[in-house]
Every structure is written in C-alpha cells, then in structure tokens.
LOLUMSE-539958 format. One line per 10 residues: number of its first residue (from 0); their letters; for each residue x, y, z of N, C-alpha, C. Coordinates in pm, whole numbers, plus 50000, padded with zeros to 5 digits. Example, Ala and Ser with C-alpha at 12.3 -4.5 7.8 and 13.67 -1.06 7.14 Angstrom:
// LOLUMSE-539958
0) AS) 51319,49431,50780,51230,49550,50780,51320,49670,50780; 51285,49775,50708,51367,49894,50714,51290,50003,50787
// end
This chain:
// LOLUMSE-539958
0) XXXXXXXXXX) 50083,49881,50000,50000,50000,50000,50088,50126,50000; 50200,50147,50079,50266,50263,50102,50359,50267,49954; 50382,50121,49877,50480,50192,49745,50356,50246,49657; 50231,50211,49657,50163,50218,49545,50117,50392,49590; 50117,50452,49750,50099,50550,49754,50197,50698,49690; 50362,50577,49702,50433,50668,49675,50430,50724,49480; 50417,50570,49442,50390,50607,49298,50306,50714,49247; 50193,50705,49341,50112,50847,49376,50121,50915,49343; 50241,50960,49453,50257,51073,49530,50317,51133,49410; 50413,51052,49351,50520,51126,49265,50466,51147,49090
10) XXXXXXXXXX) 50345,51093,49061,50249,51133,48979,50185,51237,48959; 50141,51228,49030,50044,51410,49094,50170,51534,49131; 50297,51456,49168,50404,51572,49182,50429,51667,49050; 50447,51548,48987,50488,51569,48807,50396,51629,48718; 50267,51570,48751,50161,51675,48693,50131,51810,48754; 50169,51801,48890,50139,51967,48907,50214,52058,48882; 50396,51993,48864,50510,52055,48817,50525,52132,48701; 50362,52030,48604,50418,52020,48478,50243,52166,48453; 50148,52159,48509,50048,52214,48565,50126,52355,48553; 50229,52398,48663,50277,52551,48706,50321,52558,48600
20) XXXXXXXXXX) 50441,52486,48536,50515,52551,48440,50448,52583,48305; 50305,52531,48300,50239,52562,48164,50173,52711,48196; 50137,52751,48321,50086,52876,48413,50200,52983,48312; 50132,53108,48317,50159,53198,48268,50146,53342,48427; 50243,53397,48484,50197,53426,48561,50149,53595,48519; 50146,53630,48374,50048,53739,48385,49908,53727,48302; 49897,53626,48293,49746,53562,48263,49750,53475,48161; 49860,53495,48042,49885,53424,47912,49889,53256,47903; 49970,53262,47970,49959,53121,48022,49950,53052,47875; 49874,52892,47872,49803,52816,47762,49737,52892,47663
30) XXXXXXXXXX) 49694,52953,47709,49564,53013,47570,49658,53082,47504; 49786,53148,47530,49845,53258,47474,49924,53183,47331; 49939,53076,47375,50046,52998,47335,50001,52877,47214; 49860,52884,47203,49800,52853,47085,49707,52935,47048; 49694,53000,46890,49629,53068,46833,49463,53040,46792; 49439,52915,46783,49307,52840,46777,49217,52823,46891; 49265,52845,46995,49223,52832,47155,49157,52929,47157; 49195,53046,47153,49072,53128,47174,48940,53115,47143; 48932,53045,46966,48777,53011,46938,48726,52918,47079; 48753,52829,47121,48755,52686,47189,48717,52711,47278
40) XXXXXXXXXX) 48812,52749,47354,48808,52765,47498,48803,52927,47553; 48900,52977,47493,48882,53098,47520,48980,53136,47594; 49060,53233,47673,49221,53268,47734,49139,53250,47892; 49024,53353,47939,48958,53288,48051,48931,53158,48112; 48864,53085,48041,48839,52966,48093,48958,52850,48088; 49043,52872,47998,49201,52822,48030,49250,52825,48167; 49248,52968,48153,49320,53022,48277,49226,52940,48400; 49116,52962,48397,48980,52890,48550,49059,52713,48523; 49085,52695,48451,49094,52534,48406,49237,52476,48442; 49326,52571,48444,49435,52566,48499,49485,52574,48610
50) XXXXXXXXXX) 49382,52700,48712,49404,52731,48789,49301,52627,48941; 49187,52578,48859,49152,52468,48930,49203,52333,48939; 49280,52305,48834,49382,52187,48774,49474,52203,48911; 49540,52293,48948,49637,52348,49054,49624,52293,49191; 49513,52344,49225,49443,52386,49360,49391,52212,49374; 49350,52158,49279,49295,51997,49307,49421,51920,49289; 49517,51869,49191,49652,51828,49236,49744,51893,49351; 49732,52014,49424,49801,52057,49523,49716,51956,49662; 49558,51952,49656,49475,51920,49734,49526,51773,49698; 49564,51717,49622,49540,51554,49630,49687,51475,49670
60) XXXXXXXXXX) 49795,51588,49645,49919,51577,49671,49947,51583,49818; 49848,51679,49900,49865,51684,50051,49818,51553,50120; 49685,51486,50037,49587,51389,50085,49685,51303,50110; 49742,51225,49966,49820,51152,49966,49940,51112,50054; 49989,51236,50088,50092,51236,50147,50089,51178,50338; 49972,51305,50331,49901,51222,50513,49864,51095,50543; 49818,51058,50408,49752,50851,50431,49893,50774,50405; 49950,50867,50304,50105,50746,50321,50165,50752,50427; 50201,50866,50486,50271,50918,50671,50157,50773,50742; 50054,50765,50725,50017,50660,50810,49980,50527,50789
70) XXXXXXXXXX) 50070,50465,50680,50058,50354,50571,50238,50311,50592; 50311,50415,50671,50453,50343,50673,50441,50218,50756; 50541,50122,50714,50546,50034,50744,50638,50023,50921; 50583,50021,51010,50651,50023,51139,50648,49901,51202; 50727,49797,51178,50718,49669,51204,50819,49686,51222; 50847,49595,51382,51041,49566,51432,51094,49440,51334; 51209,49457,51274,51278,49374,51230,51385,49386,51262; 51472,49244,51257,51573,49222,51312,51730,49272,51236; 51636,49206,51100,51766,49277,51004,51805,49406,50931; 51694,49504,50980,51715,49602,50991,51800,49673,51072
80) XXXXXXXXXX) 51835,49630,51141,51883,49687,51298,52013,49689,51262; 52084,49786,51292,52238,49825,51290,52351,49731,51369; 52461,49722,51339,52533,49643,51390,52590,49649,51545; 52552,49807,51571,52574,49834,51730,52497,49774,51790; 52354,49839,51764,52227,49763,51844,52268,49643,51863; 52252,49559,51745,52284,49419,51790,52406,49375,51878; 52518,49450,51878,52596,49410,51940,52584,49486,52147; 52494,49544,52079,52431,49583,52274,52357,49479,52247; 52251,49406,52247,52160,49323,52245,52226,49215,52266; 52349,49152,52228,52396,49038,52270,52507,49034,52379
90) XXXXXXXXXX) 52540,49178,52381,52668,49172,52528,52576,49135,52640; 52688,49082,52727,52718,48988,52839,52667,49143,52971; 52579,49065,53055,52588,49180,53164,52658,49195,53267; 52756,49303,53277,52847,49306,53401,52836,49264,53486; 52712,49317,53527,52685,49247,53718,52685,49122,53675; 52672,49012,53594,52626,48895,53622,52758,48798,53597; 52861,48892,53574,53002,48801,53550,53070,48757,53652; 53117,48603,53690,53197,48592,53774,53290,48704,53818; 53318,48719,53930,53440,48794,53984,53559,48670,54045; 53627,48713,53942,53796,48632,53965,53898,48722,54025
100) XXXXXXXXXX) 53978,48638,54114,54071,48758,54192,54150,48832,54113; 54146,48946,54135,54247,49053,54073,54389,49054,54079; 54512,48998,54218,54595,48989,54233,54621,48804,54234; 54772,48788,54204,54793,48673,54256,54816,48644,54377; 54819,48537,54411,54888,48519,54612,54989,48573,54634; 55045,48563,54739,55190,48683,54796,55275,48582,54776; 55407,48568,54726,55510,48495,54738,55581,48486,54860; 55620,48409,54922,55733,48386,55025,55846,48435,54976; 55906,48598,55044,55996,48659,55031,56135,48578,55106; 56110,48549,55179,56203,48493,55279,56333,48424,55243
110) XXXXXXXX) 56266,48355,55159,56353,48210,55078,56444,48312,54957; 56575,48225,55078,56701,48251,55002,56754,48169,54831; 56807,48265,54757,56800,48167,54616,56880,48073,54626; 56845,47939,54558,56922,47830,54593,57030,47816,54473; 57140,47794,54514,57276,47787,54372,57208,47704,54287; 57225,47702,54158,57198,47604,54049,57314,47528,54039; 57416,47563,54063,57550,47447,54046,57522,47332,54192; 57462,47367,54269,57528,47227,54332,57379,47157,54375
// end
C-alpha cells in the first residue's frame, strides 16, 4: 500500500510541476500559446481550468501524502537493525560476571635463592 501510495505521490508531483510551468503568471499562460484556443476555449476559461487543475493536484498531493505518513510500514525487524544495536543486544551483563581475583597470592619473600651448580 505505502509503494503504490508513493507512485502516487510522485504522479500528481509531476503533473502539478508540469500544471505551474504551463501557468503563465500574467494571465497568458496556455491560451496565449495557441492561436486556435481562443475560438475553443477561450484565454479565461484556460486560465479557470488551469488554475483549478492546481488547487485539486496541490489538494490531492497533501491527501496523499498524510495517508502514506500513516501507511509506513513500522514493524520491528531484526535485520534492519544496525550492527551496534545488535551488538548491545547480545553483550554479556556486568553484574552477572563471575568475579575472579584481581591479584595473585603473595610469594614467600624469605627464601634465600638456591645455587643452580650444586
């Protein structure tokens, strides 16, 4: 559901992209830009036709966008997960490690070295 929204999304992007850049922003716009249009349609109702074209792909581009924000996919997976995480997730917990003595035993200073020759 969320790729087919994005295909969407980026449909209606392209048409409204393509929507402004046909916009004329001192009224000319489409009608100006073919000579036969005027019989047809007329430079007014271009312009209403364009300018509602706008306002309903801007409106369907927002829609879209809010139902996909709540169409992401938020499911825990494992193999997603970064290699730190996992490696917190499998360390060992301190408190629960044996404690082994820190020093060795004390040697008997006392004892004189014994000759190796005899």
């Amino acid at each position: 559901m969320y790729t087919l929204l994005s295909i969407l999304i980026l449909v209606v992007a392209i048409l409204l992209i393509l929507i402004v850049l046909v916009q004329n922003s001192k009224g000319g716009g489409l009608a100006a830009n073919f000579s036969g249009s005027n019989q047809l349609m007329g430079v007014r109702k271009t312009t209403d036709f364009l300018e509602k074209a706008t306002w309903t792909l801007a409106i369907v581009l927002i829609f879209f966008s809010v139902v996909a924000s709540m169409t992401i996919p938020r499911e825990e997976n494992n193999s997603n997960k970064s290699v730190i995480e996992k490696q917190i997730e499998n360390a060992a917990d301190p408190s629960a490690m044996p404690n082994f003595p820190t020093s060795a035993p004390a040697k008997n200073t006392n004892q004189s070295p014994t000759p190796k020759g005899k």
